[in-house]
Biotite code that builds the C-alpha atoms (Angstrom):
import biotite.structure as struc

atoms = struc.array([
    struc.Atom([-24.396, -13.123, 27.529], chain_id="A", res_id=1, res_name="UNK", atom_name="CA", element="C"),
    struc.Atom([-21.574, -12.104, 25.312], chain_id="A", res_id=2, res_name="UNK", atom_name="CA", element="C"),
    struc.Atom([-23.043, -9.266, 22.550], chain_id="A", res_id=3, res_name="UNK", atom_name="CA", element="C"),
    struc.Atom([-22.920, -10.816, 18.942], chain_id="A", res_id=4, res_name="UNK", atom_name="CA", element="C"),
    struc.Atom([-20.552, -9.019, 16.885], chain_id="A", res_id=5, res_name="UNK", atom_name="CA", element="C"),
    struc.Atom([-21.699, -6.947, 13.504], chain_id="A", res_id=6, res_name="UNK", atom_name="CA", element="C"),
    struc.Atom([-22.003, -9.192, 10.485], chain_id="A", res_id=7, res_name="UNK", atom_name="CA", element="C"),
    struc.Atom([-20.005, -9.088, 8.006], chain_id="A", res_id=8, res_name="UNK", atom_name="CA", element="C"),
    struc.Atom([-21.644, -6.478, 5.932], chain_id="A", res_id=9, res_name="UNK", atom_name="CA", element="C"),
    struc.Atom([-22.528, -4.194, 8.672], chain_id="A", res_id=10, res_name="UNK", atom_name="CA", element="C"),
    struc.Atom([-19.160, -4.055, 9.854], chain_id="A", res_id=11, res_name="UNK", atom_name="CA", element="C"),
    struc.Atom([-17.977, -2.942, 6.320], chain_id="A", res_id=12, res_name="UNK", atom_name="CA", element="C"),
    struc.Atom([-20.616, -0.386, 6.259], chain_id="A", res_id=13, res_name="UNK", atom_name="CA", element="C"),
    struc.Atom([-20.044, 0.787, 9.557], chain_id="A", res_id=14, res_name="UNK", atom_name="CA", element="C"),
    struc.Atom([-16.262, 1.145, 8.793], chain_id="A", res_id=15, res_name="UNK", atom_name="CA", element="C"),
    struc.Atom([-17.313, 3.015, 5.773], chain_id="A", res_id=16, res_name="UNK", atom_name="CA", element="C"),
    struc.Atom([-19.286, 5.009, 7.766], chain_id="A", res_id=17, res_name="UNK", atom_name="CA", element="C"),
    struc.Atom([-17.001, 5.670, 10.463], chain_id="A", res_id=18, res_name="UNK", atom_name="CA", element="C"),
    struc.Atom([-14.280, 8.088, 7.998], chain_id="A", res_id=19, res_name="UNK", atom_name="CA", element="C"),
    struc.Atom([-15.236, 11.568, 7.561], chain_id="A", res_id=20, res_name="UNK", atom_name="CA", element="C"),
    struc.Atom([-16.138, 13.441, 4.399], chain_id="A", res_id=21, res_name="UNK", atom_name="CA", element="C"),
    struc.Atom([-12.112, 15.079, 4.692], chain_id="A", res_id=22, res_name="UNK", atom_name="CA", element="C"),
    struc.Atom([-11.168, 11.682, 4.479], chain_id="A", res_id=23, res_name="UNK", atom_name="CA", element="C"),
    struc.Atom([-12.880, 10.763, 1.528], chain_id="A", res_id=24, res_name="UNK", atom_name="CA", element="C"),
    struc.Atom([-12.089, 13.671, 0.223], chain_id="A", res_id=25, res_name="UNK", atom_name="CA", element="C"),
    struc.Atom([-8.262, 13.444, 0.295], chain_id="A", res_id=26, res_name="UNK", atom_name="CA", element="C"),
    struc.Atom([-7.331, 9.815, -0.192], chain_id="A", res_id=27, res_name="UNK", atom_name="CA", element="C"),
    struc.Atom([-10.200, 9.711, -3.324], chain_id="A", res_id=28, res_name="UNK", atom_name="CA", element="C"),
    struc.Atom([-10.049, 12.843, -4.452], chain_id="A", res_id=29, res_name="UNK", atom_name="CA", element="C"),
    struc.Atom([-6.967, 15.046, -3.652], chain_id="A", res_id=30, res_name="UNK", atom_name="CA", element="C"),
    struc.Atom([-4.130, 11.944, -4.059], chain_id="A", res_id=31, res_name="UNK", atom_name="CA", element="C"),
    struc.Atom([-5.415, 11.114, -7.479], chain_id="A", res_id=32, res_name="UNK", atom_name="CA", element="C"),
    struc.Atom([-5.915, 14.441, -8.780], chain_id="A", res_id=33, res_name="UNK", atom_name="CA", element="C"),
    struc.Atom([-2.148, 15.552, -7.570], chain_id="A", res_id=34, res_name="UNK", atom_name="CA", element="C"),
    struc.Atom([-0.963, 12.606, -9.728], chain_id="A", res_id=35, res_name="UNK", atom_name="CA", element="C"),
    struc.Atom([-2.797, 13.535, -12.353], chain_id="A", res_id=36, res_name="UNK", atom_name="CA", element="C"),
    struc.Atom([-1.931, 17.342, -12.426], chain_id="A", res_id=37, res_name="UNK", atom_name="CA", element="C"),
    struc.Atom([1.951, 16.115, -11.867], chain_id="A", res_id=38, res_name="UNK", atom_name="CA", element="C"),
    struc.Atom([1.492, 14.408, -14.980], chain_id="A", res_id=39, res_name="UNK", atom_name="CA", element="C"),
    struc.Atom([-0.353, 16.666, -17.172], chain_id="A", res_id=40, res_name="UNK", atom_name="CA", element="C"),
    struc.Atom([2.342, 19.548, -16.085], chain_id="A", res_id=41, res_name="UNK", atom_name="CA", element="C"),
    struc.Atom([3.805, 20.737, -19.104], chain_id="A", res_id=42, res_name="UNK", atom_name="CA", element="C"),
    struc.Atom([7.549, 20.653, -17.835], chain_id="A", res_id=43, res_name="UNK", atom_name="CA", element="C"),
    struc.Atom([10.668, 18.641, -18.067], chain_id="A", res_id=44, res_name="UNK", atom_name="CA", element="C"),
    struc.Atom([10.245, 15.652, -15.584], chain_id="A", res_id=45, res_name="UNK", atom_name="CA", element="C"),
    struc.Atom([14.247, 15.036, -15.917], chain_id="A", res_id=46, res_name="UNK", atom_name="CA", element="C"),
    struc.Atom([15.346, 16.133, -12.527], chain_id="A", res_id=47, res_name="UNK", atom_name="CA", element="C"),
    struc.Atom([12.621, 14.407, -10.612], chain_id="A", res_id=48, res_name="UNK", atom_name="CA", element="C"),
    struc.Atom([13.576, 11.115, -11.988], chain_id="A", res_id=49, res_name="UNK", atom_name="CA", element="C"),
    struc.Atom([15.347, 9.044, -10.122], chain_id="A", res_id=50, res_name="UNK", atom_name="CA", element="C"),
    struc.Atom([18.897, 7.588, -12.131], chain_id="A", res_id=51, res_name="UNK", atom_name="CA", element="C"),
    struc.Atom([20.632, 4.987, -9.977], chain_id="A", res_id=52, res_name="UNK", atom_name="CA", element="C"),
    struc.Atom([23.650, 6.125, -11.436], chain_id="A", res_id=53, res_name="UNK", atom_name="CA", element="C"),
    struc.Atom([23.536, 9.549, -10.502], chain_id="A", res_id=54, res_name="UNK", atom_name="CA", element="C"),
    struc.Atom([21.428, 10.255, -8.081], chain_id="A", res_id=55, res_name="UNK", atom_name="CA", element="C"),
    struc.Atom([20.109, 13.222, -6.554], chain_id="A", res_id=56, res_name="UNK", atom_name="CA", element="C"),
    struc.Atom([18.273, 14.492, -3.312], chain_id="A", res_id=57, res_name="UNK", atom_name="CA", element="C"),
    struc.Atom([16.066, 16.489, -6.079], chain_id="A", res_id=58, res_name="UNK", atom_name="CA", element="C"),
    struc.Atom([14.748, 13.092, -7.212], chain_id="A", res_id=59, res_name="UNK", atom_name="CA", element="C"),
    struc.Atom([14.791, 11.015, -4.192], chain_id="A", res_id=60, res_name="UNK", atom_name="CA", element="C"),
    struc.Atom([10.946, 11.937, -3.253], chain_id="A", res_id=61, res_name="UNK", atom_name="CA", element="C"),
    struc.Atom([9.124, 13.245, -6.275], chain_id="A", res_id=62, res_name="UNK", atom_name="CA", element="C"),
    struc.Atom([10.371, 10.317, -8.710], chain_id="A", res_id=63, res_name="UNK", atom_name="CA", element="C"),
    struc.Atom([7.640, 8.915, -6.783], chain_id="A", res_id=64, res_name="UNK", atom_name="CA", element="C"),
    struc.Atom([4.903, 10.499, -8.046], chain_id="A", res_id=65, res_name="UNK", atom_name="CA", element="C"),
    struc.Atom([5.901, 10.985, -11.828], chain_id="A", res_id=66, res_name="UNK", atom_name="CA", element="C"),
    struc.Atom([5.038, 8.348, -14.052], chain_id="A", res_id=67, res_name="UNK", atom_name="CA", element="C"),
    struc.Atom([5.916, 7.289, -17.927], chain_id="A", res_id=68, res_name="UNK", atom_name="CA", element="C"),
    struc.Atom([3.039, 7.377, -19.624], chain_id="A", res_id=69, res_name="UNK", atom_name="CA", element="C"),
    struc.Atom([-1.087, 7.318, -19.600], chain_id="A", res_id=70, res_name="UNK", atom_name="CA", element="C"),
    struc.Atom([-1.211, 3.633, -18.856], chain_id="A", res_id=71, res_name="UNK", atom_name="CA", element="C"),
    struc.Atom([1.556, 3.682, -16.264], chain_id="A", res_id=72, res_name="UNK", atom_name="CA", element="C"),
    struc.Atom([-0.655, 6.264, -14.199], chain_id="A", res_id=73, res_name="UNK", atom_name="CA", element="C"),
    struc.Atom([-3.957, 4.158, -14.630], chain_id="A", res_id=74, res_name="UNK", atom_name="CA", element="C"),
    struc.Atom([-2.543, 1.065, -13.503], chain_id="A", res_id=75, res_name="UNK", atom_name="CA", element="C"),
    struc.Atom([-1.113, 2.661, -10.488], chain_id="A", res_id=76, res_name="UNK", atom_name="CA", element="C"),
    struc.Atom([-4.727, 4.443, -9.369], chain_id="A", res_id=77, res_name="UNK", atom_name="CA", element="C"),
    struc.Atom([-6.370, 1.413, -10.023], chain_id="A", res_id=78, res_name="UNK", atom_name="CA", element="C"),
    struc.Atom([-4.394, -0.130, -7.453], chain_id="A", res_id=79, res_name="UNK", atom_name="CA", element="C"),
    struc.Atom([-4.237, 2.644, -5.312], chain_id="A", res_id=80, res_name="UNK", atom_name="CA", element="C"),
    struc.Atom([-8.399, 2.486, -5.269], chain_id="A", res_id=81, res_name="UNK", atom_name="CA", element="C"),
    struc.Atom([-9.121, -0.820, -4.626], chain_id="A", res_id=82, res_name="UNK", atom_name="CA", element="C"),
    struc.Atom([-6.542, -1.569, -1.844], chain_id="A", res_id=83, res_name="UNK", atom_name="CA", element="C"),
    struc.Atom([-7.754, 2.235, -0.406], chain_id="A", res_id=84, res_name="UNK", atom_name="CA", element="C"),
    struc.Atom([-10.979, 0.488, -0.202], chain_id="A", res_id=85, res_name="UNK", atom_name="CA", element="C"),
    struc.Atom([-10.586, -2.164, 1.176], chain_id="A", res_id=86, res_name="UNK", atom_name="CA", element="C"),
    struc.Atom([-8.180, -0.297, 4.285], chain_id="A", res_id=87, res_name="UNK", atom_name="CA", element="C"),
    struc.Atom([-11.619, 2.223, 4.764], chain_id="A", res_id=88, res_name="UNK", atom_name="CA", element="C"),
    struc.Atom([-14.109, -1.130, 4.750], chain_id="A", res_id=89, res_name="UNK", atom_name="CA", element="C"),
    struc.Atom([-11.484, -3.136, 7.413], chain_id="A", res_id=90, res_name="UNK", atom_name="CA", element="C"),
    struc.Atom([-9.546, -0.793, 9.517], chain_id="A", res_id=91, res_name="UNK", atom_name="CA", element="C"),
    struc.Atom([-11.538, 0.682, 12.780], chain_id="A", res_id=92, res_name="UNK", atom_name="CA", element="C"),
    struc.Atom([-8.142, 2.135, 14.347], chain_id="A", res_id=93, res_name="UNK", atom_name="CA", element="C"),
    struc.Atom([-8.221, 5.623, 12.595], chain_id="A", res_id=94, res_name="UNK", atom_name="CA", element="C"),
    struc.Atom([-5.562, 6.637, 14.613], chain_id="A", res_id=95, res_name="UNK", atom_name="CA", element="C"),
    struc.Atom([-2.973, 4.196, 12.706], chain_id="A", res_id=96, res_name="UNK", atom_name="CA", element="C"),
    struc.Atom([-4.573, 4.476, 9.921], chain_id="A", res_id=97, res_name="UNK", atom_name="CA", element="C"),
    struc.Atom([-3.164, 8.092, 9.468], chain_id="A", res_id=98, res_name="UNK", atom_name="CA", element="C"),
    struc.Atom([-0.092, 6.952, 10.746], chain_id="A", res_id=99, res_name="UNK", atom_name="CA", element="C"),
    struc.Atom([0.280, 4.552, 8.047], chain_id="A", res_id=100, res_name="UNK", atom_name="CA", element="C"),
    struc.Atom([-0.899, 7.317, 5.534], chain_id="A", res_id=101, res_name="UNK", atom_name="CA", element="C"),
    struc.Atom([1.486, 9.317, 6.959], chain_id="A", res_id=102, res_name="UNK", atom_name="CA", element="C"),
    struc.Atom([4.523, 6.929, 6.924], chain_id="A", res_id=103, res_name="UNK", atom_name="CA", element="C"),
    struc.Atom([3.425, 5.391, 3.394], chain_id="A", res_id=104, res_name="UNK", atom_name="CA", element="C"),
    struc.Atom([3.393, 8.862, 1.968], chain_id="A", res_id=105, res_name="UNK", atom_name="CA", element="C"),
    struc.Atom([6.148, 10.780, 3.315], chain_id="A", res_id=106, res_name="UNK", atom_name="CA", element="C"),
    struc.Atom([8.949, 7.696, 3.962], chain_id="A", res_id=107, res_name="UNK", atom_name="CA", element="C"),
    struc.Atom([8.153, 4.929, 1.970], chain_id="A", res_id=108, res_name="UNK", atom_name="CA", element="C"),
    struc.Atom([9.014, 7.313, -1.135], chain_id="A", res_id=109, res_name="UNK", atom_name="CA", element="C"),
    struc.Atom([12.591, 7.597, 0.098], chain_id="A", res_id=110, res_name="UNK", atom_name="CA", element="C"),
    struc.Atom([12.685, 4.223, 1.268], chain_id="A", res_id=111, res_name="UNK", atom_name="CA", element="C"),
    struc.Atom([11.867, 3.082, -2.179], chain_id="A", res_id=112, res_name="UNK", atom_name="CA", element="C"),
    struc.Atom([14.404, 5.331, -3.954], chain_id="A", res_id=113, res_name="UNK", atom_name="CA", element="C"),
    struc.Atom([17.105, 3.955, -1.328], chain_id="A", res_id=114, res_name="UNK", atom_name="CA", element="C"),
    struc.Atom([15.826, 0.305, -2.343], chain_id="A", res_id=115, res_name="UNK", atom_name="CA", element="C"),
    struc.Atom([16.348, 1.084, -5.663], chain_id="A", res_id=116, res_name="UNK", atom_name="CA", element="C"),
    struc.Atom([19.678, 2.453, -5.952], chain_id="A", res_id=117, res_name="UNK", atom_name="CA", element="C"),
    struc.Atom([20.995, -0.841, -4.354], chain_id="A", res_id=118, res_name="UNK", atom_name="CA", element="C"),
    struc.Atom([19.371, -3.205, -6.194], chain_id="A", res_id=119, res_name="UNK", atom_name="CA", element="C"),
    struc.Atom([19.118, -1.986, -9.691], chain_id="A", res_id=120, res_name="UNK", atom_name="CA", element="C"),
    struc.Atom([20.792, 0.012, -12.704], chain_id="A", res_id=121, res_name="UNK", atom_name="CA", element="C"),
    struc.Atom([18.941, 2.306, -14.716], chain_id="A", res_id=122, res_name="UNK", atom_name="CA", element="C"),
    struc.Atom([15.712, 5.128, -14.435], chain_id="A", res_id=123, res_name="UNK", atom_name="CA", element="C"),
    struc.Atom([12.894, 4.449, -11.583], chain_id="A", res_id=124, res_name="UNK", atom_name="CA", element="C"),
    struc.Atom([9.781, 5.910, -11.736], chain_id="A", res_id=125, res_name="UNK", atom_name="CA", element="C"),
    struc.Atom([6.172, 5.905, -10.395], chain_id="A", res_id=126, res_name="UNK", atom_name="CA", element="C"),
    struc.Atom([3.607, 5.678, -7.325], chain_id="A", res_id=127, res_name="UNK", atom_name="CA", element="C"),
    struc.Atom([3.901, 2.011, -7.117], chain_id="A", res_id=128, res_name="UNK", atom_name="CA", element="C"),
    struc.Atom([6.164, 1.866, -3.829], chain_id="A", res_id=129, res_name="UNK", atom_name="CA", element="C"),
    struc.Atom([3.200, 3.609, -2.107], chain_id="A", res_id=130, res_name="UNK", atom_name="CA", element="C"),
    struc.Atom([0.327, 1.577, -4.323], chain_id="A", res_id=131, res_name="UNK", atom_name="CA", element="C"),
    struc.Atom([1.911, -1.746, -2.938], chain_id="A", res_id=132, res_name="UNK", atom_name="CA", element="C"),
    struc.Atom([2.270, -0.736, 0.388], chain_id="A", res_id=133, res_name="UNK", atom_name="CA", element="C"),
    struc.Atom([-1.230, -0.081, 0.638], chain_id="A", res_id=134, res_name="UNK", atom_name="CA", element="C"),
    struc.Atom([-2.014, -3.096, -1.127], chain_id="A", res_id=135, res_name="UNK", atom_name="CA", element="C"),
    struc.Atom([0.394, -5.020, 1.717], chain_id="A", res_id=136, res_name="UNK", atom_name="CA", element="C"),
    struc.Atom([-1.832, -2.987, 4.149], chain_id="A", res_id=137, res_name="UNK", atom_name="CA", element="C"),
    struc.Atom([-5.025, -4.100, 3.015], chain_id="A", res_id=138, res_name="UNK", atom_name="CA", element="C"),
    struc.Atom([-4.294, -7.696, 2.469], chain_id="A", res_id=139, res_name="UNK", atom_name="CA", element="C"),
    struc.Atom([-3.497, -7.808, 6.048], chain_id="A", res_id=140, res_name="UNK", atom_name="CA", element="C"),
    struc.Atom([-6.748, -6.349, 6.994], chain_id="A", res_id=141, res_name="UNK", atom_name="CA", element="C"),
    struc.Atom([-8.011, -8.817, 5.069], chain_id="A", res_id=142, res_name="UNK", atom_name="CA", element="C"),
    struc.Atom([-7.042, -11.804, 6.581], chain_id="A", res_id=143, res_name="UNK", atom_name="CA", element="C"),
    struc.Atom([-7.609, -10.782, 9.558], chain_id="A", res_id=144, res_name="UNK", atom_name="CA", element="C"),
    struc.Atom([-11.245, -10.691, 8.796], chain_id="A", res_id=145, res_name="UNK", atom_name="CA", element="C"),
    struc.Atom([-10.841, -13.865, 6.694], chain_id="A", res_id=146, res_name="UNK", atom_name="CA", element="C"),
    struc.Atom([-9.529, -15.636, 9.382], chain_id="A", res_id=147, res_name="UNK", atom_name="CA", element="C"),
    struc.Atom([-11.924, -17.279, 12.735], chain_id="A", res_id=148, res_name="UNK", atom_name="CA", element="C"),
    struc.Atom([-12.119, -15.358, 15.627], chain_id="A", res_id=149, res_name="UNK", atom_name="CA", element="C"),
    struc.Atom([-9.037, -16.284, 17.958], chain_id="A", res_id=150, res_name="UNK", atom_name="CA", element="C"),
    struc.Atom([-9.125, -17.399, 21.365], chain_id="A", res_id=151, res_name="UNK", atom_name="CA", element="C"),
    struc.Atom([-6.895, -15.709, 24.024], chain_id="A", res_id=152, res_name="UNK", atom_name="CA", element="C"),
    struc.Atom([-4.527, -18.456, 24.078], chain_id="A", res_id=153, res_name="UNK", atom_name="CA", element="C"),
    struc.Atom([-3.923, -18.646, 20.340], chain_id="A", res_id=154, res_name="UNK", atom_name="CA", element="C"),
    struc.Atom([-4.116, -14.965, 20.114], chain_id="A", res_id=155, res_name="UNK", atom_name="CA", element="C"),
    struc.Atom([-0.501, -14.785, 18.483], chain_id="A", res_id=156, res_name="UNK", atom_name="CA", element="C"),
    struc.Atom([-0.240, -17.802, 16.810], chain_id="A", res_id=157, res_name="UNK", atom_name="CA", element="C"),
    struc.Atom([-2.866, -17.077, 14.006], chain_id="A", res_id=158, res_name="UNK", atom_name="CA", element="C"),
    struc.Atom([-1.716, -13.774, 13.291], chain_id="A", res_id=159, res_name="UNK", atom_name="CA", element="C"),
    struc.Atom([1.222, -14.692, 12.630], chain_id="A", res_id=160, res_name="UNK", atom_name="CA", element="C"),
    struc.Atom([0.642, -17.265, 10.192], chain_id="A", res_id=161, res_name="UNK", atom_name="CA", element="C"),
    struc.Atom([-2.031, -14.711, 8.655], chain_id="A", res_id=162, res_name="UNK", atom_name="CA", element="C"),
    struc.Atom([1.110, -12.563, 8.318], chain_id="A", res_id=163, res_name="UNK", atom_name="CA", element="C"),
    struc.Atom([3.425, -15.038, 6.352], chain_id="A", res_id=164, res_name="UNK", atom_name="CA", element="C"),
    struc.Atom([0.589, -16.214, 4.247], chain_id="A", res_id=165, res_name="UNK", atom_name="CA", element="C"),
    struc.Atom([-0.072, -12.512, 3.508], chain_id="A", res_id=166, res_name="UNK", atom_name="CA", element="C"),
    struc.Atom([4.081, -12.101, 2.196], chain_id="A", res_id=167, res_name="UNK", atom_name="CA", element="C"),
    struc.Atom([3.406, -15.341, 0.702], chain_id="A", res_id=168, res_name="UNK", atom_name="CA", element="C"),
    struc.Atom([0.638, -14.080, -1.419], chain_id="A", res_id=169, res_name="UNK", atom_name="CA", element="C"),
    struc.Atom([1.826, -10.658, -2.221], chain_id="A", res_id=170, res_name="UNK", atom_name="CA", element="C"),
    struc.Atom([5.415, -11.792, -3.779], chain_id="A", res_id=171, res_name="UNK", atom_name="CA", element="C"),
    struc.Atom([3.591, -15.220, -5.832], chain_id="A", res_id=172, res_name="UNK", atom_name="CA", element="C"),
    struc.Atom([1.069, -11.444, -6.944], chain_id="A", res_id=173, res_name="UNK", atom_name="CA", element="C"),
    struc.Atom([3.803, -9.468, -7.592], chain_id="A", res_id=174, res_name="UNK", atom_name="CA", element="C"),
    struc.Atom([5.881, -12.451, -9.450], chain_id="A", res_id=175, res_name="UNK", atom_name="CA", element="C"),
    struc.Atom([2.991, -12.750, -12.089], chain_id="A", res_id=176, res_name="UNK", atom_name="CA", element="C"),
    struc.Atom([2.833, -8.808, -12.061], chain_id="A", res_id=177, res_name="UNK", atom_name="CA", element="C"),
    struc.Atom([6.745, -8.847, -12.769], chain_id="A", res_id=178, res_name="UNK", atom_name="CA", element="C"),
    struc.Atom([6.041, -12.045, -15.347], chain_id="A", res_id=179, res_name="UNK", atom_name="CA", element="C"),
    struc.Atom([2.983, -9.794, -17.348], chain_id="A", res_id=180, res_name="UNK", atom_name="CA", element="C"),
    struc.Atom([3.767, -6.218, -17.074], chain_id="A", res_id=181, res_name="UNK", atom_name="CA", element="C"),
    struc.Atom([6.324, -5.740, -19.430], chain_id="A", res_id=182, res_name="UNK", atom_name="CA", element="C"),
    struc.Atom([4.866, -7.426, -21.898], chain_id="A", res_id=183, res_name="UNK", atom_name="CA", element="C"),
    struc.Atom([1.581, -5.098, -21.809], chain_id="A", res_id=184, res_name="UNK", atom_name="CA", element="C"),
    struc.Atom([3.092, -1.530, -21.569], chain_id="A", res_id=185, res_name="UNK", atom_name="CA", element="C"),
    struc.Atom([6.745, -1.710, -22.204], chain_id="A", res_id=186, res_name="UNK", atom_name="CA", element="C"),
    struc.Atom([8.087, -0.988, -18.428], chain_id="A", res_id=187, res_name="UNK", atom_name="CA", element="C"),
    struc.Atom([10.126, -3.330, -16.412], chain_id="A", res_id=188, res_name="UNK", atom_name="CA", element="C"),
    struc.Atom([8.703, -2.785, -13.072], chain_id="A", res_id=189, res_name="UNK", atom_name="CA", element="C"),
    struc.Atom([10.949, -1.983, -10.242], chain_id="A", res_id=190, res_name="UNK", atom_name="CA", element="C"),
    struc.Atom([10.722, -5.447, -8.432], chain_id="A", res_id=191, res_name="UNK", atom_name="CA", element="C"),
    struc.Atom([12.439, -4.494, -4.774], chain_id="A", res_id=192, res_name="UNK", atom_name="CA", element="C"),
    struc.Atom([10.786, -1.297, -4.466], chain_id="A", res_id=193, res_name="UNK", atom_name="CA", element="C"),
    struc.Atom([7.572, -3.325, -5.343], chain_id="A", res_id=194, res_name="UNK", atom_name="CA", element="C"),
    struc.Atom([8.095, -5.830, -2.409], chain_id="A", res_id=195, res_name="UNK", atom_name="CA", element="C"),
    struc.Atom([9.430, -2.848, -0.122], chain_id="A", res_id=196, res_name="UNK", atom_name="CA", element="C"),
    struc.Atom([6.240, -1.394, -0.143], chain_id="A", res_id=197, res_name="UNK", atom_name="CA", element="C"),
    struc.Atom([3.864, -5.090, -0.019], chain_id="A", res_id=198, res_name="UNK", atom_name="CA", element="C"),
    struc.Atom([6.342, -5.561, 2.967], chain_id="A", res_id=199, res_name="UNK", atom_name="CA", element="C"),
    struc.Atom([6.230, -2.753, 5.049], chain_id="A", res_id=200, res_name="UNK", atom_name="CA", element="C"),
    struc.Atom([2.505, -2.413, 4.570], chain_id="A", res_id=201, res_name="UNK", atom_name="CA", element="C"),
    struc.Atom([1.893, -5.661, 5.868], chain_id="A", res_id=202, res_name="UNK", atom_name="CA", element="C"),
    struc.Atom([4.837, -6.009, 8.254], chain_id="A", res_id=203, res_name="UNK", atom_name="CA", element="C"),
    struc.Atom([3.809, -2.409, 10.356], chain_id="A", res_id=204, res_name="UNK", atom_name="CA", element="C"),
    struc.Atom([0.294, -3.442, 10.878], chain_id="A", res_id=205, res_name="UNK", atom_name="CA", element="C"),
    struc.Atom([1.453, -6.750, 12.118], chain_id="A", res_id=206, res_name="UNK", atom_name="CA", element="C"),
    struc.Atom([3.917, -5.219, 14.531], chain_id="A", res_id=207, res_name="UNK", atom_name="CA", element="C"),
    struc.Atom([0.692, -2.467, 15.730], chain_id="A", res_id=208, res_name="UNK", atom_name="CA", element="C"),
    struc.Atom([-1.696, -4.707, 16.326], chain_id="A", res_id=209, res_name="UNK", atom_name="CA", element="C"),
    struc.Atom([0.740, -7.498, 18.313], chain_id="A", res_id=210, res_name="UNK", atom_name="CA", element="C"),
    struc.Atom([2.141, -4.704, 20.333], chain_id="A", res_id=211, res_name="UNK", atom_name="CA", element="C"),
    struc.Atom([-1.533, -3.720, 21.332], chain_id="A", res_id=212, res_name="UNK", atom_name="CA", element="C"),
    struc.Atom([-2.376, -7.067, 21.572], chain_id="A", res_id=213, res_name="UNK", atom_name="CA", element="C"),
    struc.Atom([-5.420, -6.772, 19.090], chain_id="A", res_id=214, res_name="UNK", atom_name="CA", element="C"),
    struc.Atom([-4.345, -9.324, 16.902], chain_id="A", res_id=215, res_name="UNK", atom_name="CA", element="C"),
    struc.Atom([-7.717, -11.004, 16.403], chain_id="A", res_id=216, res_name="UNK", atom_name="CA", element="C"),
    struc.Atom([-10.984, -10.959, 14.287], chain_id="A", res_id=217, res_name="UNK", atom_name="CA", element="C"),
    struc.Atom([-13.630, -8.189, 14.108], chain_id="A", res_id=218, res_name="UNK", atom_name="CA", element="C"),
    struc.Atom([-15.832, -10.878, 13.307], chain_id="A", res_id=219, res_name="UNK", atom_name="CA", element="C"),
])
């Protein structure tokens, strides 16, 4: 008799579970609290801004993690949180979980500034690259939960189509962000460093969990 798997809710609350107090600690506590202190810092955020037009390796990586003003900050952390959430509730592989933490922190920064410099003019700004890419992240995990169990033989072919409707999703998101966003605090959002991030975060679990061959439902 094959064992029934967790429902829903237990599974989330066993993922939950699962992450140590460390964990908690850092991703809810530490991460915010560094943004926060970077932006309370009474100095001259200048050189760690990132100008297209003359750029600088000073800039490349903290530009990052410096953002305009109050609601620029909020909006990013809000993001941050829920899609963090979401990754601790759906991911049981802790083991590429800090490798995504790991990558999302320490290259998608640079990968964003490099995105930037070729496909815009101007100032860029903020912890967005790193907010989407988590978000990309965690709507992966999330259709992959959403989505029936899969049989061996179809084993690739719904993940993949979970993939593509996850892009899907994330640029028609990030369109409406793009559409809204200036209109409510006064700063154009950096579009290709936006979908950088979505499409990392959802392309490197994708390429994981195919090359492990786990590419089906908890459920």
């Amino acid at each position: 008799m094959n064992k029934k798997a967790p429902a829903f809710p237990q599974m989330i609350r066993a993922n939950l579970r699962s992450f140590k107090k460390a964990d908690y600690a850092i991703f809810f506590l530490v991460v915010p609290a560094l943004l926060i202190g970077i932006y309370l810092l009474p100095i001259d955020r200048a050189p760690f801004i990132l100008n297209t037009q003359n750029p600088t390796l000073l800039s490349f990586f903290p530009s990052n993690f410096v953002h305009v003003d109050l609601q620029h900050l909020e909006n990013n952390l809000i993001g941050y949180f829920i899609s963090m959430l979401i990754v601790f509730g759906f991911e049981k592989d802790r083991r590429f979980f800090y490798c995504m933490a790991a990558f999302l922190f320490l290259a998608m920064p640079i990968i964003a500034s490099f995105v930037t410099i070729l496909s815009m003019t101007g100032i860029s700004r903020g912890f967005s690259a790193i907010m989407y890419g988590y978000l990309g992240y965690a709507a992966f995990l999330l259709l992959m939960v959403a989505i029936p169990a899969y049989s061996e033989k179809r084993r690739f072919k719904m993940p993949t189509t979970a993939w593509v409707i996850v892009f899907v999703v994330g640029m028609i998101i990030e369109l409406c962000y793009l559409y809204v966003e200036p209109t409510v605090s006064g700063v154009v959002p950096n579009r290709y460093a936006h979908m950088a991030g979505f499409g990392m975060g959802a392309l490197l679990p994708f390429i994981y969990y195919a090359t492990k061959r786990k590419l089906r439902s908890p459920l």
